[in-house]
C-alpha distance (Angstrom), angle and dihedral (degrees) to the residues before:
residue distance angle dihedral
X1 . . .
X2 3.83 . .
X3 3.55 120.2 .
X4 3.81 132.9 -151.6
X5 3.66 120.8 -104.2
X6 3.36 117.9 -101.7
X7 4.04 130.1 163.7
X8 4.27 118.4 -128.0
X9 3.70 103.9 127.9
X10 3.59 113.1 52.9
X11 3.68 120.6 76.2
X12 3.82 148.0 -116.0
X13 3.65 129.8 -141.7
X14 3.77 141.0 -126.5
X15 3.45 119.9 -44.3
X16 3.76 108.5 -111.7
X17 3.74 129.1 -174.4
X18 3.82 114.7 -13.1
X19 4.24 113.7 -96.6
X20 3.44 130.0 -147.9
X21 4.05 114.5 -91.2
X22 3.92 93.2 -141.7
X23 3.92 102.6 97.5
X24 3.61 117.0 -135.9
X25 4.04 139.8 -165.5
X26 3.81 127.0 -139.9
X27 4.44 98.8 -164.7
X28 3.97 124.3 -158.6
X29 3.78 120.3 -175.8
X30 3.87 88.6 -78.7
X31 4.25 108.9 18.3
X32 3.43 156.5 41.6
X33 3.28 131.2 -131.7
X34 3.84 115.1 -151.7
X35 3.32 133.6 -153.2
X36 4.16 135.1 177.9
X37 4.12 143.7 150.0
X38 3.67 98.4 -156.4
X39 3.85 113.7 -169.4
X40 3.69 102.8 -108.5
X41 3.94 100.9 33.9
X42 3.56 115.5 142.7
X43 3.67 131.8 150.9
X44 4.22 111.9 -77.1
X45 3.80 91.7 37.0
X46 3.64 115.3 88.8
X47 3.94 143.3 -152.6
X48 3.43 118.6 -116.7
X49 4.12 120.3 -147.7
X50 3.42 125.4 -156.2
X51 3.83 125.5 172.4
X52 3.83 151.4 180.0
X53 3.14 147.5 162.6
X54 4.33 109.0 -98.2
X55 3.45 107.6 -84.3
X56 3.67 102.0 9.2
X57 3.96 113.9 137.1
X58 3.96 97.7 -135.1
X59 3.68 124.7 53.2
X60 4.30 119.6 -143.0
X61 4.20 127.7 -145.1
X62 3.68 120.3 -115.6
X63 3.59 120.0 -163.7
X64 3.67 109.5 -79.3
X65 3.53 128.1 -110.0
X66 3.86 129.8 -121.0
X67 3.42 130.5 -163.5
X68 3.79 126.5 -89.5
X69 3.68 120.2 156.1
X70 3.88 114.1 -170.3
X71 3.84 114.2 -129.7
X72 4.00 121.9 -133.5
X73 4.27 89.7 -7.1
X74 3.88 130.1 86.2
X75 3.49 92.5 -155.9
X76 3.69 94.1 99.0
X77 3.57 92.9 66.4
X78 3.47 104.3 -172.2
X79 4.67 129.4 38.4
X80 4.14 78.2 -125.6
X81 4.05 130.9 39.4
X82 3.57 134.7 168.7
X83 3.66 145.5 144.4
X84 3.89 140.5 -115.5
X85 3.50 107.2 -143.7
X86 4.16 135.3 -167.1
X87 3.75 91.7 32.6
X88 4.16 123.1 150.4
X89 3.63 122.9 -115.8
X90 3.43 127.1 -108.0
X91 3.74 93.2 29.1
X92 3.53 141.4 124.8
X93 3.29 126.6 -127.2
X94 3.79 146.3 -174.1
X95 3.76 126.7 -147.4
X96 3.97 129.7 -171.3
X97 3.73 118.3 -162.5
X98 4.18 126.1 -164.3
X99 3.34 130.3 -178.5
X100 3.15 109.8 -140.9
X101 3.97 130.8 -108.6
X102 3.65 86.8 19.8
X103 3.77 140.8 68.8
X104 3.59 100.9 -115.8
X105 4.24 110.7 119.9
X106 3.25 127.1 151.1
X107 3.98 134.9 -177.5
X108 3.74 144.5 -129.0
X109 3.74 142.7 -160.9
X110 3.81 113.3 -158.8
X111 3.82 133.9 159.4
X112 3.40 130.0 -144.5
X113 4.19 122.3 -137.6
X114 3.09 129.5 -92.2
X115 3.77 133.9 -117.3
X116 3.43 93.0 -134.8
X117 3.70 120.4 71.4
X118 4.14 114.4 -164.4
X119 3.62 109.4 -117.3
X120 3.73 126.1 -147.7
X121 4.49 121.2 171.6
X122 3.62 109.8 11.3
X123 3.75 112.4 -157.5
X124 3.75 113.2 -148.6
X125 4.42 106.3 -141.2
X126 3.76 116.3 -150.9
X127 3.48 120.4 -152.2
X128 4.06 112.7 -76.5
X129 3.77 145.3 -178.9
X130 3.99 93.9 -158.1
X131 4.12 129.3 63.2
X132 3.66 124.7 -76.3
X133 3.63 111.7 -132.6
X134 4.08 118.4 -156.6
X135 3.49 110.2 -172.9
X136 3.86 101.6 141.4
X137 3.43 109.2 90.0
X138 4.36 131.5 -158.1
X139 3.32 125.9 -144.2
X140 3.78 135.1 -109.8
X141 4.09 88.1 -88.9
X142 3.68 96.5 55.8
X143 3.45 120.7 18.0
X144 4.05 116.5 -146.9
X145 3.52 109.9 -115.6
X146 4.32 129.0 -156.6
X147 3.37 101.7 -163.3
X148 4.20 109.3 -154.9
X149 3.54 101.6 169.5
X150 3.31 107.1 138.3
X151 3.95 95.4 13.5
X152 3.71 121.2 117.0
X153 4.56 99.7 -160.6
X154 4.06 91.8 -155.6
X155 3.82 111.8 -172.9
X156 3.46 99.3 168.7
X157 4.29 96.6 -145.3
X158 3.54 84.2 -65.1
X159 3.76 99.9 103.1
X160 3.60 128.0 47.0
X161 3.80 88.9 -128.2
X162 3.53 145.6 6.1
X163 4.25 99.2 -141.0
X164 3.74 126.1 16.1
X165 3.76 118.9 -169.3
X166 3.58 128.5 -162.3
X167 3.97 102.3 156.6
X168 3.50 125.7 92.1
X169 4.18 116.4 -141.5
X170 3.78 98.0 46.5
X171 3.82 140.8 124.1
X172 3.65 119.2 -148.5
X173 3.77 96.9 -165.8
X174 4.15 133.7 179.7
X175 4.08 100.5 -3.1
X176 4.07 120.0 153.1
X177 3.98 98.3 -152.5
X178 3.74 117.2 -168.2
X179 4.18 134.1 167.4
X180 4.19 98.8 25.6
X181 4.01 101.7 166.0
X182 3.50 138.2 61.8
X183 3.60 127.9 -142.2
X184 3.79 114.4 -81.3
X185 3.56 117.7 -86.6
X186 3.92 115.3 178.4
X187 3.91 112.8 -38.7
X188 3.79 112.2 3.6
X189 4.38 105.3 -117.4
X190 3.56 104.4 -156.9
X191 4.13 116.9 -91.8
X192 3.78 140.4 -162.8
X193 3.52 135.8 -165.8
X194 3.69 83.2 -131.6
X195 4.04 108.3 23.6
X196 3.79 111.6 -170.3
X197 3.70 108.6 -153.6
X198 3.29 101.0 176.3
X199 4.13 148.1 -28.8
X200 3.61 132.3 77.1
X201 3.72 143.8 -127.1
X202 3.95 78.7 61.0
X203 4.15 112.8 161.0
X204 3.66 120.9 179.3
X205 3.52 120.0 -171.6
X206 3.97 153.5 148.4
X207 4.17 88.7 44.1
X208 3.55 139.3 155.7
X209 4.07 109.0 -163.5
X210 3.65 116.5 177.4
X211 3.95 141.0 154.7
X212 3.67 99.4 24.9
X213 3.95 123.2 140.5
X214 3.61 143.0 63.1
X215 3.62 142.1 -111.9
X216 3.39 123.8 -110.8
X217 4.35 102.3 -121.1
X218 4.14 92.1 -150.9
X219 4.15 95.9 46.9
X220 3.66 103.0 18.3
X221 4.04 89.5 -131.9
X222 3.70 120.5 118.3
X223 4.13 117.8 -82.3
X224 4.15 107.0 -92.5
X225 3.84 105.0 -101.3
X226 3.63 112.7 14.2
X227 3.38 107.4 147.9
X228 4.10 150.2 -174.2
X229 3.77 83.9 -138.1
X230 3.61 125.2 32.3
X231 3.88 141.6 165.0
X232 3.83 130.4 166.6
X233 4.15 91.5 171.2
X234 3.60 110.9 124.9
X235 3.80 91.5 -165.8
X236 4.04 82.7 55.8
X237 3.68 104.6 130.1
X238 3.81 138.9 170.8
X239 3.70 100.8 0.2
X240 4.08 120.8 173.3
X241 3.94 119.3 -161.7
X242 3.24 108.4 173.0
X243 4.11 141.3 173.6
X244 3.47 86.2 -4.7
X245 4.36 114.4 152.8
X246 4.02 97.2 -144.1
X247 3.82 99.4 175.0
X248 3.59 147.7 138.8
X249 3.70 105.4 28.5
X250 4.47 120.9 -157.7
X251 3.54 87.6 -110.1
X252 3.79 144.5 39.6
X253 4.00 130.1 -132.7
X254 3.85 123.0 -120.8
X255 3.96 115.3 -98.8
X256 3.94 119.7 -136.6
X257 3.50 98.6 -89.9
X258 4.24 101.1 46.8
X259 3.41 116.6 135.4
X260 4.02 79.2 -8.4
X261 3.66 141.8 -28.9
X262 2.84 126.5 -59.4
X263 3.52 103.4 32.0
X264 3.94 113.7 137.4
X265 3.88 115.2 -122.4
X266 3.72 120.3 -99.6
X267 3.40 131.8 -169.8
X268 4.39 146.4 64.2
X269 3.50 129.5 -12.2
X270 3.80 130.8 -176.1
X271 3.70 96.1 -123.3
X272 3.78 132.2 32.5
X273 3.33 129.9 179.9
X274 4.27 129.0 168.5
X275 3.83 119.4 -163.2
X276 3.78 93.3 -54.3
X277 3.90 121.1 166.2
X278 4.01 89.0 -93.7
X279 3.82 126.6 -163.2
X280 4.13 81.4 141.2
X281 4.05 130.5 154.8
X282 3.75 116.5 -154.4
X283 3.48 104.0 -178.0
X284 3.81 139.8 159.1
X285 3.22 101.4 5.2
X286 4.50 130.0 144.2
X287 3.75 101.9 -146.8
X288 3.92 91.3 176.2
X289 4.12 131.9 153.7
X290 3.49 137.1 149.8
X291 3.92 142.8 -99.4
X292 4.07 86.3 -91.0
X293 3.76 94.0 57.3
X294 3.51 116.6 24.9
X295 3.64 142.7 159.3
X296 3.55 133.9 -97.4
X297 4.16 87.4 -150.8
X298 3.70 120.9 -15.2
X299 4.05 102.8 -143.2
X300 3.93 110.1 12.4
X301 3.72 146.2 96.4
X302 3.63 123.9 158.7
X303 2.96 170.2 105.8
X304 3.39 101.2 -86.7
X305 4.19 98.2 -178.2
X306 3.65 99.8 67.0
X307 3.77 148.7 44.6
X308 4.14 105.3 -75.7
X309 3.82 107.1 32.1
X310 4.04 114.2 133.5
X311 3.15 144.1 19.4
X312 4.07 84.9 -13.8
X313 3.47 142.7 -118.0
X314 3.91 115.7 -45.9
X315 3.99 99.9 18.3
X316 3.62 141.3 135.1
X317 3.70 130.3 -151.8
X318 3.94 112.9 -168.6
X319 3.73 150.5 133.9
X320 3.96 86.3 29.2
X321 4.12 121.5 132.0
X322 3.87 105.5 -140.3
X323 3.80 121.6 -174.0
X324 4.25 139.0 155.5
X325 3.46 114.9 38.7
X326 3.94 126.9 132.1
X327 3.72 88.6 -144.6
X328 4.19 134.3 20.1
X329 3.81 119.2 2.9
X330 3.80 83.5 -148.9
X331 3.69 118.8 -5.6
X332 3.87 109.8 -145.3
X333 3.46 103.8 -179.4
X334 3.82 141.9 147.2
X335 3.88 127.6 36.7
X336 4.23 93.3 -4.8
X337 3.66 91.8 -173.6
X338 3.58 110.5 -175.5
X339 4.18 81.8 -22.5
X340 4.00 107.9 163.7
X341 4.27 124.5 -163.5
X342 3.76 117.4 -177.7
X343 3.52 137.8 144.1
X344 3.51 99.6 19.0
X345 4.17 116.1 139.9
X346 3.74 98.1 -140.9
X347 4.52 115.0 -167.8
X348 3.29 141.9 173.2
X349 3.84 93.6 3.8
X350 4.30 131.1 131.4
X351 3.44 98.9 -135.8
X352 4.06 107.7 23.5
X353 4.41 85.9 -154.6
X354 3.38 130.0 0.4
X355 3.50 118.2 -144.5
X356 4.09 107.8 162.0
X357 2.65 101.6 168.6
X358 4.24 131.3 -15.4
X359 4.02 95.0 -153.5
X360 4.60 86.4 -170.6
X361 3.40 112.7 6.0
X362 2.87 155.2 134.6
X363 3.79 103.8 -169.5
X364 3.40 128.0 -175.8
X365 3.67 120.8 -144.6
X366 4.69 111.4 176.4
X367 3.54 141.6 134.0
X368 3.70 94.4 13.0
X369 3.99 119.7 135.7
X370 3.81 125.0 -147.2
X371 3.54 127.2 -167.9
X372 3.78 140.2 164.8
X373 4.28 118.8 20.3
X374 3.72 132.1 -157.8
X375 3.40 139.8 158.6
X376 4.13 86.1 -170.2
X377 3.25 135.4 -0.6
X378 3.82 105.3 -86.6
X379 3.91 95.5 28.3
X380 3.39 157.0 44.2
X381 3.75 151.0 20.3
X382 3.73 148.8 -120.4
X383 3.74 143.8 -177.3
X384 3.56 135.3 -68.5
X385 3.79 90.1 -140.3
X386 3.64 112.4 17.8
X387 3.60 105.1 -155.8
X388 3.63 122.7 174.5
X389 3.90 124.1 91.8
X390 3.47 144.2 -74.4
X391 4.06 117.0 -150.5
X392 3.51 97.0 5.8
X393 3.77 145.6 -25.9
X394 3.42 100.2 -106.7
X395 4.02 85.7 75.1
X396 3.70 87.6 66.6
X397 4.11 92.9 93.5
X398 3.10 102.0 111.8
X399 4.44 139.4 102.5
X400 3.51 124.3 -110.6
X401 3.69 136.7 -175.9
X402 3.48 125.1 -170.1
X403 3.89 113.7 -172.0
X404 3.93 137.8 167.6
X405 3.80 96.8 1.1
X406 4.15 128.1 157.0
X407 3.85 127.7 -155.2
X408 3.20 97.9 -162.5
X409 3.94 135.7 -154.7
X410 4.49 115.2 -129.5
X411 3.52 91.1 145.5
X412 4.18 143.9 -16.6
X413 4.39 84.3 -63.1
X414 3.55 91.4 84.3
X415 4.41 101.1 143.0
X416 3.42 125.4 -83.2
X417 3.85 98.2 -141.1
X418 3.71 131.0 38.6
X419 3.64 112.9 -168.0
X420 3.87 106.0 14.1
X421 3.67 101.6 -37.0
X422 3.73 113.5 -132.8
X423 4.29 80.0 -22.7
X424 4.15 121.4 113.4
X425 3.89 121.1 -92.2
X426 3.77 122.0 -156.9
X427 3.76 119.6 169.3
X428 3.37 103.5 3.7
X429 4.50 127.1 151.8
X430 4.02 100.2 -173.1
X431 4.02 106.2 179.8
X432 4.19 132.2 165.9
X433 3.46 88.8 0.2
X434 4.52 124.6 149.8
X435 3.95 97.2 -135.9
X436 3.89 90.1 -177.0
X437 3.83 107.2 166.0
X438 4.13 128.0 -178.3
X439 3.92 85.8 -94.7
X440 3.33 156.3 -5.9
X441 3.96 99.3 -92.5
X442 3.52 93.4 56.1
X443 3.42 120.8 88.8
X444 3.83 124.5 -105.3
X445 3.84 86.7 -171.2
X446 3.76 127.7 22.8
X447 3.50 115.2 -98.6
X448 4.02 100.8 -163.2
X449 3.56 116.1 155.8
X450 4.38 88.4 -133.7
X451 3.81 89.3 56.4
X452 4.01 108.3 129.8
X453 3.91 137.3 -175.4
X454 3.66 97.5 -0.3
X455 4.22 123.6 150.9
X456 3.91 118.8 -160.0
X457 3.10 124.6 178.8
X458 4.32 140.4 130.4
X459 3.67 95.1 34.1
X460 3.51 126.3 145.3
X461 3.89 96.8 -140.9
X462 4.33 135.8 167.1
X463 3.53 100.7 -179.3
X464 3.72 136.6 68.3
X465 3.33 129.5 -67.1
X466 4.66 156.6 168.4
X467 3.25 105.2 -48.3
X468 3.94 101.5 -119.7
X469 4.22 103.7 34.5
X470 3.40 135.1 94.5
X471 3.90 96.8 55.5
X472 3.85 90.1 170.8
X473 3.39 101.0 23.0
X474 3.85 132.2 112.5
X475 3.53 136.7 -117.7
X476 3.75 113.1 -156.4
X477 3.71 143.2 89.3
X478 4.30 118.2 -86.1
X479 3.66 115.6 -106.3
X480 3.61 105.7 -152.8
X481 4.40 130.3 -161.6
X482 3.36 120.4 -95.3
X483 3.75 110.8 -84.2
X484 3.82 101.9 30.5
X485 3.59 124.7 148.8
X486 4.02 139.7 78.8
X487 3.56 116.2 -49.8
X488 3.98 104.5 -148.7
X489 3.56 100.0 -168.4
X490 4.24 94.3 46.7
X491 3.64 85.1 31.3
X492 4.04 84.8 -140.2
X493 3.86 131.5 125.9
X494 3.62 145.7 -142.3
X495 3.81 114.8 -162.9
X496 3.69 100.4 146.7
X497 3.80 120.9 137.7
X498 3.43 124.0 -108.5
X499 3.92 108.6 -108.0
X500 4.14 89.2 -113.4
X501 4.09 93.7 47.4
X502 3.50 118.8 108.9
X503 3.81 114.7 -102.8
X504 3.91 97.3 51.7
X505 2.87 113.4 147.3
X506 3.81 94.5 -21.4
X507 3.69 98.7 118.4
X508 4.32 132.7 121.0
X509 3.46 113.0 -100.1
X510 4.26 104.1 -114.0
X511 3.82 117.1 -163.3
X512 3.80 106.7 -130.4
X513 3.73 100.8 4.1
X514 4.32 102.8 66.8
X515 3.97 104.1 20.3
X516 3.43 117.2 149.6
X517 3.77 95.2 31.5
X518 3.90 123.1 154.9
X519 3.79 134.8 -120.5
X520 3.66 125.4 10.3
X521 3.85 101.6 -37.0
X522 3.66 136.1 -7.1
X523 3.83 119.4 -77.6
X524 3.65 113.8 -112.0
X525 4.22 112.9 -118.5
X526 3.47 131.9 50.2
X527 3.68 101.8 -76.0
X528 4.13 125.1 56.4
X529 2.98 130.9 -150.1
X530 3.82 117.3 -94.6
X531 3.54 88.4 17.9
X532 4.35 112.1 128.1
X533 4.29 115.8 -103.4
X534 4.18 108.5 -70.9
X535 3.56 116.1 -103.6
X536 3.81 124.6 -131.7
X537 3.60 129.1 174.6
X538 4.02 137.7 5.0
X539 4.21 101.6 -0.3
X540 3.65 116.7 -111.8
X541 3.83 102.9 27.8
């Protein structure tokens, strides 16, 4: 028999400063963030989510939410949060909360976005070898649109950047960006190919950004953080980028073992992001390179000691292919309130996410696949998740579930650590997970003697592990159908288990995050059976 997941044994904190009992929803295209202080709350007793969409007959679970008051911040908002997940845009939804044992509920309206953004000017942009500067703004009625299709914004290393924004309400739509950073003069400020200053409501989509970065003159690697995409705006807030290629960069990050190991990697990334007010959607995207110019991390930014860090409160990162990095494919680290990371294709990375540490939470970590881990490029190995913490451990305060997830094996490079390696793990729920590390001495989930409040169970796992989890998981290696793998040229996958692998249909039953699965149970892994080829990447190519 397999049971539904629900939460009674792992534990709140401290109540900190006293929230407002109103509940409240933050929407993306596809979730909800929730948030409420229910008189009553206390850790043990649990919120129960219930949702539809207005006017439907039948209501649907969400995951419940458990109660985890932030001391000495206001970041966390709200005693409880949680998301909604797998929700369509443009809709409106209702939600009913209960805590349970009592008969305090409460209920919600909240709308998700919309696709389709209302346009007002459109600025045609010629071709150029100098900056673009946006600095008028729309409104929320009619966004301002700088239309780039067909544009090529050259800047030859001459320029810092080739567009910087500081407007809110605009669409920067269909550039090809090439040559962002100019030779070091003096201390290195951080650039972007696109540098958002300030604004909100900011989407960016439809571009091609290439050949941006600069060497560092002393090491001869590139400069730690240069970036196609790049904001430092702490008022930054509800910013799109979208099927965007961000590839090949000028110059190429240091790996763990250049001059000597361990040095940490520096050098560009495709996305960058610093404490800004978040609410963002990353989404679609190929941020691809090569061994000759790769990235330090792929999506990141910081800080990671703290309670904002990257991408922000609120946001989603999904659908994207992510690949060449000596350190995180995407580096999700800081507060990750209501944060959410799924199907994301992540290659040829260190670390396939960072997560040290998530200071609020929760963050939610499913359907993502993970293959091939270096830290150069005849050795080495790192996590799928790497856990741990950055700054301190007293940042590590935060929930995390980690759902639906495949490590899975291109090549001999498979990772040597699961969930967190030899690294701490506080507040963790791991279910129907493949933890399929290089071999059977590493460890599929962290064994360190600090580790705290953690719940595994359902994986499919080959490595070593706690003594005393996985009640109902398996031990074995995945047997995949014929065929599987990443498909570079559809940018589509098949990672689907063969129908006599272990972890068929052996996985936990998860309100919210595998409805509307077939046969007895849900398969374990990021990819059922019968389900259509994953998509990665910019739709329809």
């Amino acid at each position: 028999m397999h049971r539904t997941l629900t939460f009674t044994l792992l534990l709140g904190l401290t109540a900190g400063a006293p929230q407002d009992p109103v509940p409240f929803a933050v929407p993306t295209f596809h979730c909800l963030g929730l948030y409420w202080s229910p008189p009553g709350g206390a850790a043990g007793k649990a919120v129960f989510v219930r949702y539809r969409k207005e006017g439907a007959p039948a209501w649907k679970d969400a995951l419940p939410m458990r109660y985890n008051p932030i001391p000495d911040t206001d970041e966390d908002l709200a005693d409880y949060r949680g998301s909604i997940v797998d929700l369509s845009p443009a809709t409106l939804y209702e939600v009913q909360l209960t805590l349970d044992g009592t008969p305090t509920t409460a209920t919600l309206k909240a709308t998700t976005w919309s696709e389709e953004f209302p346009v007002g000017e459109v600025v045609k942009v010629a071709d150029g070898d100098t900056p673009l500067a946006i600095t008028e703004s729309g409104t929320a009625a009619a966004y301002r649109v700088y239309d780039g299709r067909g544009a090529t914004i050259d800047v030859r290393h001459q320029h810092d950047s080739c567009i910087t924004i500081d407007a809110s309400y605009v669409i920067v739509r269909g550039f090809t960006l090439k040559g962002a950073g100019a030779p070091v003069k003096g201390n290195a400020r951080l650039i972007g190919a696109i540098t958002i200053k300030g604004g909100r409501n900011i989407v960016i989509e439809d571009c091609d950004i290439s050949d941006w970065g600069r060497k560092d003159p002393e090491t001869g690697f590139g400069v730690d953080y240069d970036s196609a995409i790049l904001s430092r705006s702490m008022t930054l807030k509800q910013l799109v980028v979208q099927r965007c290629k961000l590839h090949h960069p000028a110059s190429d990050a240091n790996n763990w073992w250049e001059p000597k190991r361990p040095t940490h990697p520096k050098g560009p990334q495709a996305i960058s992001l610093f404490n800004t007010a978040g609410n963002h959607v990353l989404r679609y995207n190929e941020c691809t390179s090569d061994l000759e110019h790769m990235f330090n991390d792929v999506i990141g930014g910081g800080g990671n000691g703290g309670t904002k860090g990257a991408p922000g409160p609120d946001s989603d990162i999904y659908g994207n292919v992510v690949s060449h990095c000596w350190d995180d494919g995407l580096e999700v680290e800081g507060g990750n309130r209501n944060t959410r990371v799924w199907n994301n294709y992540i290659h040829q990375t260190f670390m396939g996410i960072g997560n040290a540490a998530t200071s609020i939470g929760p963050l939610y970590v499913f359907r993502n696949v993970v293959s091939r881990s270096q830290n150069r490029p005849d050795a080495g190995g790192g996590n799928f998740l790497k856990m741990g913490f950055a700054g301190g451990e007293e940042w590590m305060t935060g929930h995390m579930y980690i759902f639906h997830n495949t490590l899975f094996r291109s090549d001999e490079w498979l990772p040597t650590g699961g969930l967190g390696g030899d690294r701490i793990v506080k507040h963790v729920v791991s279910r129907n997970n493949i933890l399929h590390v290089r071999g059977e001495k590493d460890q599929s989930v962290s064994r360190n003697k600090l580790n705290v409040d953690n719940s595994y169970d359902y994986d499919l796992f080959n490595g070593r592990e706690p003594a005393g989890v996985e009640a109902h998981g398996v031990r074995g290696e995945p047997v995949y159908e014929a065929g599987s793998g990443f498909d570079p040229a559809t940018k589509t996958g098949k990672f689907q288990l063969a129908p006599d692998s272990p972890g068929v249909a052996a996985g936990e039953i998860i309100p919210n995050f595998n409805d509307g699965f077939a046969g007895k149970a849900p398969d374990i892994g990021a990819h059922p059976r019968g389900a259509p080829p994953m998509r990665f990447g910019i739709p329809g190519k």
